[in-house]
C-alpha positions, -999 to +999 in steps of 0.1 A: +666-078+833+641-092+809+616-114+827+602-149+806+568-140+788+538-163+789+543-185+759+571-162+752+607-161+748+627-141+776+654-117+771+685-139+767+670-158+738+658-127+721+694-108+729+709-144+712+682-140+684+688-109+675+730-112+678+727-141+653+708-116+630+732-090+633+762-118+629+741-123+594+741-084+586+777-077+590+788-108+568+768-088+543+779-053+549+818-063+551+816-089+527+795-082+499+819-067+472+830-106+474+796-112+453+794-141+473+769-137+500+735-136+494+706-103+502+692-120+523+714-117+550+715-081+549+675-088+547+673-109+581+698-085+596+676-055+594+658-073+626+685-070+647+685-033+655+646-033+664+651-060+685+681-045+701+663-016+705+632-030+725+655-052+747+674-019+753+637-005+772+631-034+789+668-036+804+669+006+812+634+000+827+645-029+853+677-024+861+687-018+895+714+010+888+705+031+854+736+054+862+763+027+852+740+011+829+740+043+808+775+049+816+782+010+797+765+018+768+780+058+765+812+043+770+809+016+741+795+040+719+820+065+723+853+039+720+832+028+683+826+063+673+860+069+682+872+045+656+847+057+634+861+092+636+897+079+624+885+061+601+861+091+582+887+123+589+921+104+589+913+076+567+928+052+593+918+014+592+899+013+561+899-017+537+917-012+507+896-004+482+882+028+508+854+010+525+843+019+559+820+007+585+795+032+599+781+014+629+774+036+660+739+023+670+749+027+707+751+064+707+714+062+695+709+040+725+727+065+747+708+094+737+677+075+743+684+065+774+685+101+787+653+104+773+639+075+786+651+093+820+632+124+813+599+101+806+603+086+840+613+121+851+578+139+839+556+106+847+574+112+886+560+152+879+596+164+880+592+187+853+619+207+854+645+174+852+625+157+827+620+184+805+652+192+810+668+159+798+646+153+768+659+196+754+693+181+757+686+157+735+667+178+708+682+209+716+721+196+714+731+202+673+711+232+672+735+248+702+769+235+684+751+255+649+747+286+670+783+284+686+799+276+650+775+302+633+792+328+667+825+320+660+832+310+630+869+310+627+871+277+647+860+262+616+892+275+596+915+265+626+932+229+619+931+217+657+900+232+670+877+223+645+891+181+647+883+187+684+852+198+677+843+172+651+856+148+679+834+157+705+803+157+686+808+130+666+822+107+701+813+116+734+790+142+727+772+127+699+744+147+674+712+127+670+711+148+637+743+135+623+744+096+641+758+073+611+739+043+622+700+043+630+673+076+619+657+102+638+628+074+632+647+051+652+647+073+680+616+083+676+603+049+676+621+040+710+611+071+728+577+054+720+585+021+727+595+033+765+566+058+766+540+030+757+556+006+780+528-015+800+503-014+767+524-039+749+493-043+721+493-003+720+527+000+720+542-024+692+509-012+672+522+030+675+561+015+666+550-005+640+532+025+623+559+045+629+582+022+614+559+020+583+553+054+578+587+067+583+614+040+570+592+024+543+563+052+528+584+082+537+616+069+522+599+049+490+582+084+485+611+101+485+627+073+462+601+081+437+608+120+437+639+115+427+632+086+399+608+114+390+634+144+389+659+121+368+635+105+343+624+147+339+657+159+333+664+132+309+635+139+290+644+172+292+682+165+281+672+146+252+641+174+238+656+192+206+649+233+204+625+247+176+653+260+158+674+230+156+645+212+140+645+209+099 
């Protein structure tokens, strides 16, 4: 699917790179309470979802039948989030001290894909499909809050609220409550696919957004909250007037 680049690597070698990486990252995320394997694992894994993520475009882009490539990657991440489901709500296969993966990337893939759909949709001036597929998308949690908020009882019914935990945490997935990836992540492959064609423009705009949104946005938030603590400590730790000699 991915052609060779010009003194480039081609899509095979960057799907093997970035499966090594990822082969690093869970060592790290399963493994860790051992104290024996080092950061920087987890540090060259964080590569693997971006480059995941961009060989994703390139393969929805040139394959020769999108329906059952979508269908593929819906179907794998339904069967993980699935096990992830039993996992969170009946505490099934979990390690013994509680532990838990959260790995569902491929329903982020998923959603994308039926936005990268609508893209091609709007670029082909089919409006009303493209515009169409990419509401789905956004528009999706903030139906199931609007049918929860009209009937509320579901949610105090044993049986019908698990199903509807089911579906919309594994074949009808929320991009607002995904376990694994961001609304960044998405964002930054709608871009990737939007751009595609203006590879300088296009890994310049993800870049940024990547920046701005996983690393300024979330070391500002960090700080607020350093900021709250160290506050209410100070506060904790000031005396009143009239407990003063």
């Amino acid at each position: 699917m991915l052609t060779k680049l010009k003194n480039g690597l081609d899509g095979t070698q960057l799907k093997t790179i970035a499966l090594a990486l990822m082969v690093l990252d869970h060592i790290h995320y399963f493994f860790e309470f051992t104290g024996c394997i080092p950061t920087v694992f987890s540090m060259l894994g964080r590569l693997s979802a971006p480059l995941f993520l961009f060989c994703t475009v390139e393969g929805f882009a040139h394959t020769h039948d999108r329906r059952r490539y979508f269908i593929r990657i819906w179907g794998i991440g339904t069967a993980m989030a699935a096990l992830e489901f039993f996992m969170i709500y009946a505490k099934a296969f979990r390690r013994g001290d509680g532990f838990y993966p959260l790995n569902a990337i491929f329903q982020d893939l998923m959603l994308l894909c039926i936005v990268w759909q609508g893209i091609d949709w709007l670029r082909e001036k089919k409006f009303a499909k493209g515009i169409g597929a990419i509401a789905a998308v956004l528009c999706w949690p903030f139906v199931m809050m609007a049918f929860l908020s009209a009937f509320p009882q579901i949610q105090q019914m044993p049986w019908a609220s698990t199903v509807v935990a089911f579906v919309i945490t594994s074949p009808l997935p929320l991009w607002t409550s995904i376990t694994d990836g961001s609304w960044s992540f998405l964002l930054g492959g709608a871009l990737l696919y939007a751009l595609r064609g203006r590879r300088k423009v296009q890994l310049t705009v993800w870049a940024l957004v990547i920046f701005l949104c996983d690393f300024v946005l979330t070391f500002g938030m960090a700080c607020r909250q350093a900021g709250k603590t160290v506050t209410g400590q100070d506060h904790a730790l000031r005396l009143p007037r009239t407990a003063l000699p």
